[in-house]
gemmi code that builds the backbone of each chain (N, CA, C; Angstrom):
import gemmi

chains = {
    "A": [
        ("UNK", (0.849, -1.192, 0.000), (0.000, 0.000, 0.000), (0.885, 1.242, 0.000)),
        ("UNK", (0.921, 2.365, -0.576), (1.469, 3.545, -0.912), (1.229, 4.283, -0.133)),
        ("UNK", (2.351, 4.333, 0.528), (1.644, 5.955, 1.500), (3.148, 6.664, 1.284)),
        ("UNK", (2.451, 7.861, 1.559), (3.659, 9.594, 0.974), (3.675, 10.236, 2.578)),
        ("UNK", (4.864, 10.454, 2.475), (5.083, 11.437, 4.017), (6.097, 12.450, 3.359)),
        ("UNK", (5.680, 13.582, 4.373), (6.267, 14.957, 3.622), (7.047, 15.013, 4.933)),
        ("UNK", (8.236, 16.001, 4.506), (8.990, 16.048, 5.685), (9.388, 17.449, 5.092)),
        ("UNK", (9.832, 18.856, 6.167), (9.349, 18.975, 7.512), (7.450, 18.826, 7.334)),
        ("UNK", (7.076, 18.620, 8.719), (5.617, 18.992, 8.488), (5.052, 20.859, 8.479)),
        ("UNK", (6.306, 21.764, 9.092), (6.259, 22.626, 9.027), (7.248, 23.784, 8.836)),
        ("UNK", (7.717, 24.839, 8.482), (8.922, 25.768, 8.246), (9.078, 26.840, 8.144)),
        ("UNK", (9.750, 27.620, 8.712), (9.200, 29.128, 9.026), (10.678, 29.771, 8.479)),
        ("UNK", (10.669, 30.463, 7.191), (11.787, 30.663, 6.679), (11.882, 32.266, 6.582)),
        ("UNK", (13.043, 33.093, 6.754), (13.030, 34.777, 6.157), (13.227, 34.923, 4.507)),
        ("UNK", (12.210, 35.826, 5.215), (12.117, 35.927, 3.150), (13.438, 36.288, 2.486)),
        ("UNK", (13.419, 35.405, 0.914), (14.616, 35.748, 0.111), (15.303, 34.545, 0.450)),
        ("UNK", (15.087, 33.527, 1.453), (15.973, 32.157, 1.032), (15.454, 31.139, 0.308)),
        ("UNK", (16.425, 30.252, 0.188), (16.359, 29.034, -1.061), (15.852, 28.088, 0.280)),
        ("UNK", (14.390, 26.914, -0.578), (14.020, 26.299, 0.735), (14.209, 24.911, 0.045)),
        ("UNK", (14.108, 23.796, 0.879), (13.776, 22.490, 0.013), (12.693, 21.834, 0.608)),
        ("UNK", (11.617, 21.109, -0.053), (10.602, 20.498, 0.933), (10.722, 19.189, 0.690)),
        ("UNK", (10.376, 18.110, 1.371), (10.624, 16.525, 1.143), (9.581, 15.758, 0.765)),
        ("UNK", (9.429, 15.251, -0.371), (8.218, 13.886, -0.417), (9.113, 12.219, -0.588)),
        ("UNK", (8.380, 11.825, 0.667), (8.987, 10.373, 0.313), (7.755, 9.181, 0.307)),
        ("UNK", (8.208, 8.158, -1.014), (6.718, 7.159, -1.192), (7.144, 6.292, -1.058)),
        ("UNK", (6.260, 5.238, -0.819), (7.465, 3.336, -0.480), (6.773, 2.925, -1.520)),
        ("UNK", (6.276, 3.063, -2.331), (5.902, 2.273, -4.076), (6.733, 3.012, -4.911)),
        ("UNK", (8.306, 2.285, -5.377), (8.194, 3.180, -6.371), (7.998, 3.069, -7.757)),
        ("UNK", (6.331, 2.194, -7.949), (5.985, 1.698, -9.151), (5.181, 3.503, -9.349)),
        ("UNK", (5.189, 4.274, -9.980), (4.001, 5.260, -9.785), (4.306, 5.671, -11.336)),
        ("UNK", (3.022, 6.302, -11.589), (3.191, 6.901, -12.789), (3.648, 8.916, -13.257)),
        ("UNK", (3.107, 9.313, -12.330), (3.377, 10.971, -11.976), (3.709, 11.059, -10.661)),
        ("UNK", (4.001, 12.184, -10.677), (4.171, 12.836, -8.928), (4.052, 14.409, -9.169)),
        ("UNK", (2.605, 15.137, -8.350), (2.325, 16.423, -8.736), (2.505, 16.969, -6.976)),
        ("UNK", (2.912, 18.440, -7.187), (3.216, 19.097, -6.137), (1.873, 19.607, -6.193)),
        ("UNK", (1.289, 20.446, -5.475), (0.339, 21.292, -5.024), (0.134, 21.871, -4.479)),
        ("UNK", (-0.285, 23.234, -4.156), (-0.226, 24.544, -3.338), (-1.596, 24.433, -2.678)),
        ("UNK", (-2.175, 24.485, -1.294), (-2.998, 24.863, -0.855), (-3.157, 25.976, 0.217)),
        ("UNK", (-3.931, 27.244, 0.005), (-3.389, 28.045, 1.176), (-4.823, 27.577, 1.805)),
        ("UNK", (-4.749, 28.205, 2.754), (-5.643, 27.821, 4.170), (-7.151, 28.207, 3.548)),
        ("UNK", (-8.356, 27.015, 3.568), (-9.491, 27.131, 3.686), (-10.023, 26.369, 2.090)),
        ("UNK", (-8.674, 26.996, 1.417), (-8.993, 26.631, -0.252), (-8.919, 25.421, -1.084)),
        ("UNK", (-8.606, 25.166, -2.539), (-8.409, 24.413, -3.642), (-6.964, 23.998, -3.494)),
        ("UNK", (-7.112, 23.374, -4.529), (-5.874, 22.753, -4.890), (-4.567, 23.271, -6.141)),
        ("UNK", (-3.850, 24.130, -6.132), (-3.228, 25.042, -7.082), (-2.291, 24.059, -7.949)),
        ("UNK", (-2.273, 22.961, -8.538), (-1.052, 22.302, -9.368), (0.031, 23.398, -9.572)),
        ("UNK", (1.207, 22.938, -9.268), (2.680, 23.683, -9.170), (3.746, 23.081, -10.331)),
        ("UNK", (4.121, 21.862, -10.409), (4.656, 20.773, -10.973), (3.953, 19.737, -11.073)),
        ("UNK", (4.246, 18.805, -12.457), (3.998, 17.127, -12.462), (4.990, 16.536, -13.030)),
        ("UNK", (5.292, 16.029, -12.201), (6.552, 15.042, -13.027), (5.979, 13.442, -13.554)),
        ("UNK", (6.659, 12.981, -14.844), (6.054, 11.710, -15.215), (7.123, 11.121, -15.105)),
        ("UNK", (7.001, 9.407, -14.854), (7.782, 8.798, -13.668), (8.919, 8.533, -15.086)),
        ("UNK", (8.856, 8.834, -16.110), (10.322, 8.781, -16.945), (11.164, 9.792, -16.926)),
        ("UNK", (10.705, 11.103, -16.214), (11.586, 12.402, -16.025), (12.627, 12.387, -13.829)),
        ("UNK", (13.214, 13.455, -14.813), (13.674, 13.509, -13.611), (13.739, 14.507, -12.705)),
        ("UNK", (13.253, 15.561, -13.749), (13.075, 17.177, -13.099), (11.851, 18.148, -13.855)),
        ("UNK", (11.614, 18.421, -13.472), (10.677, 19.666, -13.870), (10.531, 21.018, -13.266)),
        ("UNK", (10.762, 22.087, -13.962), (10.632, 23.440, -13.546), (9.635, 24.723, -14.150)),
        ("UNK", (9.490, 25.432, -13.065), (8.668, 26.076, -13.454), (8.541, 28.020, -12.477)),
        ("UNK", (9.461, 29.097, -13.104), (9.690, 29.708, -12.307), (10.679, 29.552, -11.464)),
        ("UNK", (10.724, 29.782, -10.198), (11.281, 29.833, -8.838), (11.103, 28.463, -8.203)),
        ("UNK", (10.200, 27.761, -9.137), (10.314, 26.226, -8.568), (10.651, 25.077, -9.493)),
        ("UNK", (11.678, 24.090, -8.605), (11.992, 23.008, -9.432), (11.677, 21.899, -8.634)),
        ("UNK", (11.093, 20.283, -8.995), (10.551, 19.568, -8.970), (11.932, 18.375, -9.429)),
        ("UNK", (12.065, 17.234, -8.329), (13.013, 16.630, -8.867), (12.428, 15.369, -8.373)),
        ("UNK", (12.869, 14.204, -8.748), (11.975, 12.847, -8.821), (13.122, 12.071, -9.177)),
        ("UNK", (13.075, 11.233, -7.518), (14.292, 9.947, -7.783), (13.217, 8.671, -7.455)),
        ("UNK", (12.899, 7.937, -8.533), (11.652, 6.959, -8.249), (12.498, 6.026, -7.366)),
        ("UNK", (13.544, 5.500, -7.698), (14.821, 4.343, -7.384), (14.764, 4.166, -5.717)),
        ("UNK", (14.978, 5.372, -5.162), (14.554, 5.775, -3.657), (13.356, 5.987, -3.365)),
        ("UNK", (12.260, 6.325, -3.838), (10.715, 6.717, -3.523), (11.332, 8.703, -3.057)),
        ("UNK", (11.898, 9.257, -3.587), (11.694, 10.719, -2.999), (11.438, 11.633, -4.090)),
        ("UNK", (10.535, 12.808, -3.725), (11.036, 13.862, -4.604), (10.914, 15.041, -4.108)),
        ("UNK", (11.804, 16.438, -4.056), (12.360, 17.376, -3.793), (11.396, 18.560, -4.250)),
        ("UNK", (11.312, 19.802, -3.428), (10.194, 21.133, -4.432), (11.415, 21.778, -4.092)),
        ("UNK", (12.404, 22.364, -4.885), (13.232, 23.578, -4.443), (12.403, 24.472, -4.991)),
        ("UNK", (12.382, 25.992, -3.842), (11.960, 26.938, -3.868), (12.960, 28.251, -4.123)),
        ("UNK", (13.374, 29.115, -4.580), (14.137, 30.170, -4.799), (13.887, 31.388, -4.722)),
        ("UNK", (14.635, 31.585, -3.564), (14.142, 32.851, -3.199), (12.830, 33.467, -2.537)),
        ("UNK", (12.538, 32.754, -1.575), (11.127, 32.862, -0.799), (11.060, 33.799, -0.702)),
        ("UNK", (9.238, 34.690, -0.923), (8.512, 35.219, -0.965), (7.161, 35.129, 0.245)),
        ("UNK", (7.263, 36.212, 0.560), (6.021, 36.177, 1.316), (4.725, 35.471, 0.830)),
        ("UNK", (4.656, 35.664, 0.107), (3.652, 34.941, -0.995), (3.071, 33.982, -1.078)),
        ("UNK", (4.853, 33.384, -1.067), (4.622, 31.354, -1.364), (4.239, 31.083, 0.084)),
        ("UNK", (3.842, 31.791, 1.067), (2.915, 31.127, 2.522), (1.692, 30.250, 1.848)),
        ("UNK", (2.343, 28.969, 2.226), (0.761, 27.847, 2.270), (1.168, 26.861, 2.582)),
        ("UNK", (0.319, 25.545, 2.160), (0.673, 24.593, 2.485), (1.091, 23.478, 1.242)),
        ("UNK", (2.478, 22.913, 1.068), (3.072, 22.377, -0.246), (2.466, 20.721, -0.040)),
        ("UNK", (1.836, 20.527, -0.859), (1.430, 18.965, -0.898), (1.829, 17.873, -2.250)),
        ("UNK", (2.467, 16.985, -1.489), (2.515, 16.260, -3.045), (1.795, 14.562, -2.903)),
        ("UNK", (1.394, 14.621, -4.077), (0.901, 13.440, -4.436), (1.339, 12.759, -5.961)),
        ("UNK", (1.031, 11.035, -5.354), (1.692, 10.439, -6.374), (0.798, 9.460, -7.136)),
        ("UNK", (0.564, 9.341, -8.157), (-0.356, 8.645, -9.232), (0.426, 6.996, -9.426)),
        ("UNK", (-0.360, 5.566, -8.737), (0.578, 4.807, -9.376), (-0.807, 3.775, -9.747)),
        ("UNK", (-0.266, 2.459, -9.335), (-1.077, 1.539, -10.470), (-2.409, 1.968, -10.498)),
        ("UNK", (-3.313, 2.086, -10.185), (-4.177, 2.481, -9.876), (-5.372, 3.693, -10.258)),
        ("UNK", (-3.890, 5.235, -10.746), (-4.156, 6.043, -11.109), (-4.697, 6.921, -9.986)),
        ("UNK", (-5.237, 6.784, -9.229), (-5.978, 7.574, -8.083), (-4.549, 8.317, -7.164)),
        ("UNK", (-4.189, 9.414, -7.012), (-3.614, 9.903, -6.352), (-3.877, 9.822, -4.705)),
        ("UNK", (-2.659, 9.665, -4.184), (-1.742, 9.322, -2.502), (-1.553, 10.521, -2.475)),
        ("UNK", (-2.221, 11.575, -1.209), (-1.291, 12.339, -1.071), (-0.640, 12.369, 0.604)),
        ("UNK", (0.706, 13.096, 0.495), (0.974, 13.414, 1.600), (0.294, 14.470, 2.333)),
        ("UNK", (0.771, 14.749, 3.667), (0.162, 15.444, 4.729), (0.542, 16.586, 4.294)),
        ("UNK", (1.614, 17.082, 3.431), (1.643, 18.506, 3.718), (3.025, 19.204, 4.276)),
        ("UNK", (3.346, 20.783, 3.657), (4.754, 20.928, 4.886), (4.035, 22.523, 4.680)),
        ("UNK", (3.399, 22.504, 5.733), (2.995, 23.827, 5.922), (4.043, 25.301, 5.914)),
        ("UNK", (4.323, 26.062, 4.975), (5.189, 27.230, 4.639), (4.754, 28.138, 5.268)),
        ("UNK", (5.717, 29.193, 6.144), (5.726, 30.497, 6.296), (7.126, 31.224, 6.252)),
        ("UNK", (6.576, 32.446, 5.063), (8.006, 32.966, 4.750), (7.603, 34.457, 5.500)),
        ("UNK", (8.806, 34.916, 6.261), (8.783, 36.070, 6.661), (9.160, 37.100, 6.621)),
        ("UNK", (8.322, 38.208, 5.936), (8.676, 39.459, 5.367), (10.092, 39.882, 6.058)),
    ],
    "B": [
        ("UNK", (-8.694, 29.174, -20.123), (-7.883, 27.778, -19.987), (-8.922, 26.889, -19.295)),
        ("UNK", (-9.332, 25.668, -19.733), (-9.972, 24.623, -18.992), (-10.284, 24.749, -17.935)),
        ("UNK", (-11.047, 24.800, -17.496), (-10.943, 24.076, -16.185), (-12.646, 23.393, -14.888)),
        ("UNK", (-11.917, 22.741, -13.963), (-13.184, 21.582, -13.471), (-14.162, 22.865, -12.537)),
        ("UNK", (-14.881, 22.414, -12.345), (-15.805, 23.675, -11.670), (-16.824, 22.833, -10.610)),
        ("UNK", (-17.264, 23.151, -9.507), (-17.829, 22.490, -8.749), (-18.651, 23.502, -7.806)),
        ("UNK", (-19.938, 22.972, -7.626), (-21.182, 23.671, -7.403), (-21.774, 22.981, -6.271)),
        ("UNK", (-22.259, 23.420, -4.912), (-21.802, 25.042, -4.546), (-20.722, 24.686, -3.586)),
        ("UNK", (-20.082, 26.097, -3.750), (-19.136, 26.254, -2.719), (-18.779, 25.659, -1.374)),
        ("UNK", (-20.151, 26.336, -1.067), (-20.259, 25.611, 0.682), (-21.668, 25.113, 0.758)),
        ("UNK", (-21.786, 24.257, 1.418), (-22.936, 23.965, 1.974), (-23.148, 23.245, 3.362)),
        ("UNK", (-24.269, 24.053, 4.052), (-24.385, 22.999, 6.015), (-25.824, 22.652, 5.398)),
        ("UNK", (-25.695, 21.115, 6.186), (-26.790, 20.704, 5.825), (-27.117, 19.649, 7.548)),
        ("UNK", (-28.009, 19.777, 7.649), (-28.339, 18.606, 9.165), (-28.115, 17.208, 8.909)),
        ("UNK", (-27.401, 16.420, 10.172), (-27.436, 15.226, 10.041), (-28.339, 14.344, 9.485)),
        ("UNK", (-28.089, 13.321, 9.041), (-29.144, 12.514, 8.579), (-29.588, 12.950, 7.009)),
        ("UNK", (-29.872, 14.342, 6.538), (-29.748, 14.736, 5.191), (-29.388, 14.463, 3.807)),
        ("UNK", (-29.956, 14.334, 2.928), (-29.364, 14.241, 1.756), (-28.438, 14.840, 0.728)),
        ("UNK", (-27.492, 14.789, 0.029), (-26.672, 15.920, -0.193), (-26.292, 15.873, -1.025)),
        ("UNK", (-26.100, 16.503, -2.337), (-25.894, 15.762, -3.959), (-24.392, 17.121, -4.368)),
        ("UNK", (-23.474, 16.573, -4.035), (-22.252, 18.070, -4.491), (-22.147, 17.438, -5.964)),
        ("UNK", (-21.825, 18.665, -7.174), (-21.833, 18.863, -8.467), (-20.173, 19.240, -9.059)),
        ("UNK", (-20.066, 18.766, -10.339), (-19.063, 19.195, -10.587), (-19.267, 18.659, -11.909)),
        ("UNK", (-18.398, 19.655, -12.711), (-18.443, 19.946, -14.193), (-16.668, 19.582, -14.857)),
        ("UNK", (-16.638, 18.237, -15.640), (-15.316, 18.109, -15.706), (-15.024, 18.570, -16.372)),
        ("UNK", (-13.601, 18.768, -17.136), (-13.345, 19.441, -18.444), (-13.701, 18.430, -19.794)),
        ("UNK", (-14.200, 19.485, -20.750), (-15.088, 18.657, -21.608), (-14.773, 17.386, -21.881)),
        ("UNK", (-13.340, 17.222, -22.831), (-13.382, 16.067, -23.564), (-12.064, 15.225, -22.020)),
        ("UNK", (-12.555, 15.406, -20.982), (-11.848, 14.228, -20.072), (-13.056, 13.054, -20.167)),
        ("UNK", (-12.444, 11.678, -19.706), (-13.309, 10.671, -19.782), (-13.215, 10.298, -18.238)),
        ("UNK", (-12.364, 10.649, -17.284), (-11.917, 10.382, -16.206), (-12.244, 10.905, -15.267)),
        ("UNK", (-12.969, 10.657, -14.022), (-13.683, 11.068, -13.019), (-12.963, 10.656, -11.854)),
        ("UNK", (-12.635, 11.765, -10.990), (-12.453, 11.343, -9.472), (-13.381, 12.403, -8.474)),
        ("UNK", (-13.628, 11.639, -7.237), (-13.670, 12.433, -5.982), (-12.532, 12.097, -4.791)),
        ("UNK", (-12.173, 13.298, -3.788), (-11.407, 13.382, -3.070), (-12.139, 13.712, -1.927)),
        ("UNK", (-11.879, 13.639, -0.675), (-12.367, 14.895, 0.495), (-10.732, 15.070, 1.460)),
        ("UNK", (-10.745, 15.681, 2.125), (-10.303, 16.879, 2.793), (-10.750, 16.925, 4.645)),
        ("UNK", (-10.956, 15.969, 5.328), (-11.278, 16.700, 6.792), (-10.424, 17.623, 6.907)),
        ("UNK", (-10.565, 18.488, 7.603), (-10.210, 19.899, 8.260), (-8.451, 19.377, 9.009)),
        ("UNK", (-7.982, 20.028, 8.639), (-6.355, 19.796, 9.103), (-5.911, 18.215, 9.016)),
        ("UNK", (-6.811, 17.498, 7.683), (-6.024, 15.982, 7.847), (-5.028, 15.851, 6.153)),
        ("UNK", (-5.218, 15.118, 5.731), (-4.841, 14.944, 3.895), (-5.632, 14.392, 3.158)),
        ("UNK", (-5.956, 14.848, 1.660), (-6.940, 14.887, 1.030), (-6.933, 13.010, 0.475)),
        ("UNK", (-8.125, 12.729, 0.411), (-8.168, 10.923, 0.572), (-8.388, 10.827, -0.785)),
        ("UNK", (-8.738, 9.848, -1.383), (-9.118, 8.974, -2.531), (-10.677, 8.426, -1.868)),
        ("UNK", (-11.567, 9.200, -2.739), (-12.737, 8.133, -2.507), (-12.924, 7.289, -3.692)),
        ("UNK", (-13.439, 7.706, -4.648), (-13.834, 7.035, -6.048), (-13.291, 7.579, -6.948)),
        ("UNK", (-13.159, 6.885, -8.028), (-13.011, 6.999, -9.871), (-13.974, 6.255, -10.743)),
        ("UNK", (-14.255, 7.328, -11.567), (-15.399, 6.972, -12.120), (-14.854, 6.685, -13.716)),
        ("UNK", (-15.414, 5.609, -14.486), (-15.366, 6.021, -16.168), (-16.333, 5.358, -16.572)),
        ("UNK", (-16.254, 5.412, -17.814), (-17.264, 4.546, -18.855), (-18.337, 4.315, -17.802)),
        ("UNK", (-19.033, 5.130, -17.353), (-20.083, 4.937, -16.456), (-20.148, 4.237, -16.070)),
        ("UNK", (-19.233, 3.820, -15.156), (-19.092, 3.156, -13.778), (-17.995, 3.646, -12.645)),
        ("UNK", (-18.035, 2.596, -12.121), (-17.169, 2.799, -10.816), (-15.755, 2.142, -11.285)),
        ("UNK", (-14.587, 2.621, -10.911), (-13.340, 2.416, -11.732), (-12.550, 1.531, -10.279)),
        ("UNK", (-12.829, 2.447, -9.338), (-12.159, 1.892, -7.798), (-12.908, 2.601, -7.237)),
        ("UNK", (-13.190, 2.441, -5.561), (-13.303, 3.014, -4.557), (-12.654, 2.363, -3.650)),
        ("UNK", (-12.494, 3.466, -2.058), (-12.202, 3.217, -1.108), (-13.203, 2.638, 0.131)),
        ("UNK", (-12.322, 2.486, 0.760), (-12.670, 2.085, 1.871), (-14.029, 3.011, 2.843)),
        ("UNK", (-13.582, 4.768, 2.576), (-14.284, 5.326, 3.428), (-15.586, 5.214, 2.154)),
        ("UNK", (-15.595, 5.073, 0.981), (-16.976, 4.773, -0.082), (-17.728, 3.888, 0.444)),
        ("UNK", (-18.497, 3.811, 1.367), (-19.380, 2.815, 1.535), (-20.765, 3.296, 0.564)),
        ("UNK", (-21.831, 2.559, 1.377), (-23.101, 2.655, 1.053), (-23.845, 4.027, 1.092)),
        ("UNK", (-23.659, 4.763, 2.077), (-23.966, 6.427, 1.861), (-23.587, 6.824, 0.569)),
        ("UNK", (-22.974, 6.605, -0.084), (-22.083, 6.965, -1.012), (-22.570, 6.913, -2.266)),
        ("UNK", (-23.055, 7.785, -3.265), (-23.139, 7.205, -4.958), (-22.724, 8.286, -5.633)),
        ("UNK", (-22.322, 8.165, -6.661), (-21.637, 8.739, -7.819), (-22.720, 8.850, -8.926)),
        ("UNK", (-22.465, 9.500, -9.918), (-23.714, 9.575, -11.309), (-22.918, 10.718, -11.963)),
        ("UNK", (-23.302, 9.997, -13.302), (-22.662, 11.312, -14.475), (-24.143, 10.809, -15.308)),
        ("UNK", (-25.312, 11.951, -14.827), (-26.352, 12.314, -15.024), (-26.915, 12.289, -16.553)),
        ("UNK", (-25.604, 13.323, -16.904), (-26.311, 14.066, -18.239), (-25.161, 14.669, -19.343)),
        ("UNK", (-23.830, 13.797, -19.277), (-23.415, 13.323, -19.811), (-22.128, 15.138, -19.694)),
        ("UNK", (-22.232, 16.002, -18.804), (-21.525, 17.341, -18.397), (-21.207, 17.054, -17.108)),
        ("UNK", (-22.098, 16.916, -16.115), (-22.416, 16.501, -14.645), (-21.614, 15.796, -14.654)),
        ("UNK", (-20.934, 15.679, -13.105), (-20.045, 14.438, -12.304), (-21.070, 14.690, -10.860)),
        ("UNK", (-21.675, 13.800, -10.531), (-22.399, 14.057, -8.911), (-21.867, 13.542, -7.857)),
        ("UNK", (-21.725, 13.928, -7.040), (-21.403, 12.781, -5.434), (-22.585, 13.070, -4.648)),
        ("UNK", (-23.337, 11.969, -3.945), (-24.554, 12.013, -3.091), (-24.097, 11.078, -2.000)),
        ("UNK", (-24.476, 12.052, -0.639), (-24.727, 11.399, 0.180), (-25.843, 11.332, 1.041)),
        ("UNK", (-26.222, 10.018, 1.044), (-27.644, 9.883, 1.605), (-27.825, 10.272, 2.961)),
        ("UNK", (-27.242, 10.189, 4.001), (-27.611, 10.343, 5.181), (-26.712, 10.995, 5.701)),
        ("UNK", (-25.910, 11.669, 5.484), (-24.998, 12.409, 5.860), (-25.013, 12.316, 7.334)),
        ("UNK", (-23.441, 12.168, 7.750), (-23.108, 12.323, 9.895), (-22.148, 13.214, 9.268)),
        ("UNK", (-21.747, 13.770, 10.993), (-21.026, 14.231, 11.599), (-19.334, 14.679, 10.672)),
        ("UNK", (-19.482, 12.917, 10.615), (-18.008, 13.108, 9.988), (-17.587, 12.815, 8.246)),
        ("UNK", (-19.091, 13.405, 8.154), (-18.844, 13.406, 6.414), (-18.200, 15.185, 6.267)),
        ("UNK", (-18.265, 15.721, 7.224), (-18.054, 17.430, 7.254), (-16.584, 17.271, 6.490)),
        ("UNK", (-16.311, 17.817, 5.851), (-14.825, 18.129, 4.881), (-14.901, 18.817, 3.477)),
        ("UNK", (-14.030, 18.568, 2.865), (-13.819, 19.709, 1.234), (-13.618, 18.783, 0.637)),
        ("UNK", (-14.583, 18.708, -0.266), (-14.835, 17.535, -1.484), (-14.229, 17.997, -2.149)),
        ("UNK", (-13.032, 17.769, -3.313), (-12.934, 17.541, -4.732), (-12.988, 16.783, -5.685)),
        ("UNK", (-13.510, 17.265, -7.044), (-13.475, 16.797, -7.901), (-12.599, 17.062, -8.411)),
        ("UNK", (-12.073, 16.008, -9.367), (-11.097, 15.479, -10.213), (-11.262, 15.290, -12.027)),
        ("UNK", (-10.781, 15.560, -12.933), (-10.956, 14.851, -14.136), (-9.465, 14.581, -14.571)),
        ("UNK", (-9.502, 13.830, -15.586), (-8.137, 13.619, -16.757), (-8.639, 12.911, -18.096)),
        ("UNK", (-7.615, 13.718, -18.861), (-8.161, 12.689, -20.266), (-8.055, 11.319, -20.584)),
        ("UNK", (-6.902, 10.771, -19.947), (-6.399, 9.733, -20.013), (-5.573, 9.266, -18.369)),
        ("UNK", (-5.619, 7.997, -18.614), (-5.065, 7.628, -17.182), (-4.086, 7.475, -16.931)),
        ("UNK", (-3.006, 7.423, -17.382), (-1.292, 6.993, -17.380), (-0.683, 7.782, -17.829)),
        ("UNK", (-0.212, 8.734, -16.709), (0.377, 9.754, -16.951), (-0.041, 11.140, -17.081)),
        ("UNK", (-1.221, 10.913, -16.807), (-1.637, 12.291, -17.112), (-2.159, 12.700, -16.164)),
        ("UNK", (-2.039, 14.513, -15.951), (-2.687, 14.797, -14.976), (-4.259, 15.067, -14.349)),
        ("UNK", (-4.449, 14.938, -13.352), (-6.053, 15.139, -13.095), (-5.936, 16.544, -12.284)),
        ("UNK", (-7.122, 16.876, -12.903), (-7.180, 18.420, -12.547), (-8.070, 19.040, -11.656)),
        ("UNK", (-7.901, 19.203, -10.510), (-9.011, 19.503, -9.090), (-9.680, 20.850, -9.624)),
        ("UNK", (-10.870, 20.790, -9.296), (-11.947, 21.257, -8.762), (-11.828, 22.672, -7.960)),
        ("UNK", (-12.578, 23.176, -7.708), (-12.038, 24.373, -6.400), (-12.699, 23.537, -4.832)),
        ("UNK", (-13.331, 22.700, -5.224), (-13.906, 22.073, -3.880), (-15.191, 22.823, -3.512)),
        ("UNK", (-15.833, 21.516, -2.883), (-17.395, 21.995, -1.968), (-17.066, 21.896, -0.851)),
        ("UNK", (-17.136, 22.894, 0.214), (-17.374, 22.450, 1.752), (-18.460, 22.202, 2.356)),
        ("UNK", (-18.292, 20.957, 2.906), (-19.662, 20.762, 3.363), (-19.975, 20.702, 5.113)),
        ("UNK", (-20.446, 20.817, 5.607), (-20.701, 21.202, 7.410), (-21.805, 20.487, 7.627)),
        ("UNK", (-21.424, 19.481, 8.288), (-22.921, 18.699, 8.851), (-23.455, 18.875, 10.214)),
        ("UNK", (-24.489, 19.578, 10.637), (-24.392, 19.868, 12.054), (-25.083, 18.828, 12.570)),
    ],
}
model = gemmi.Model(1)
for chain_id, residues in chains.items():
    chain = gemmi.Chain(chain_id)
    for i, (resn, *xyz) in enumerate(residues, 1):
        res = gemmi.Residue()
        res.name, res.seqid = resn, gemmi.SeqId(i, " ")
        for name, pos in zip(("N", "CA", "C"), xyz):
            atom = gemmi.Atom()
            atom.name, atom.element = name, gemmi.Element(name[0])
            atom.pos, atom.b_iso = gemmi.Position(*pos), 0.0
            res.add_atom(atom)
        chain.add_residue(res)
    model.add_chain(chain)
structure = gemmi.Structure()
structure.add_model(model)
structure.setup_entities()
């Protein structure tokens, strides 16, 4: 059974640093792995998707890296922004298709 | 740009109640999911829907539980008797294809069962 744990569960960074957030899965049969932004109360914002033949994906100030071999994958952030305050979630698509997600690493960047 | 849409926002409804949350996938997806959300937990896997049926469900999908793609736009989730701890943020889900591709959330229904 697939389960995703995010590590930290939480991080309180000054604005303007480089952050890294952790997803780790124990299947590493999967087909994608999508990051996701949720701030408090709301939806679900897609950030990155990586497909399980890549190894990176970027987009902006964020890069998305995917080592299936280990079950992990990485959100580097650049240059935090007050902004990017929410909560980073990733989930992973495998036999099944139905997305696992993790708990979450709740962000606060400080002006 | 595309995208899934889900009707209404919020809704409280009393225990025991019936409760039908809506959602509109993107046109040409064939692929249906629902998700929920309790309040400070992680968003679950309930069902996947295609070819008008049921593709998988979970565990928390029991019998309260039905799905319907009505009218061929519609994705529905109903729950018949709604408790306590059906209270959370539903999403809907679509994709065009299943392998590899992404599914695209919803803005979510909240629902409050008092």
């Amino acid at each position: 059974k697939q389960e995703v744990t995010q590590i930290p569960a939480a991080l309180s960074v000054p604005e303007g640093e480089n952050l890294v957030l952790n997803c780790s899965f124990t299947d590493s049969a999967i087909y994608n792995l999508q990051w996701f932004r949720q701030d408090p109360g709301k939806g679900l914002t897609s950030l990155l998707l990586i497909q399980s033949s890549q190894r990176e994906q970027t987009s902006g100030r964020l890069n998305a890296s995917l080592d299936k071999s280990s079950g992990r994958s990485t959100l580097y952030i650049a240059a935090s922004q007050p902004g990017d305050s929410a909560t980073y979630l990733c989930a992973v698509a495998g036999g099944t298709y139905k997305y696992i997600f993790g708990t979450g690493t709740r962000l606060k960047v400080l002006a | 740009e595309p995208e899934v849409t889900q009707t209404p926002s919020h809704q409280v409804t009393q225990m025991g109640q019936e409760v039908i949350l809506r959602c509109v996938p993107i046109s040409n997806h064939l692929y249906f999911y629902w998700y929920r959300q309790i309040l400070g937990q992680k968003v679950e896997f309930l069902v996947s829907f295609y070819n008008n049926e049921i593709s998988e469900k979970s565990e928390i999908f029991d019998d309260q539980f039905s799905v319907e793609r009505p009218d061929g736009s519609n994705f529905t989730l109903k729950i018949r008797s709604t408790k306590l701890e059906d209270s959370a943020m539903y999403f809907c889900a679509s994709s065009a294809v299943r392998s590899g591709e992404t599914q695209y959330f919803g803005p979510g229904t909240r629902l409050l069962v008092l």
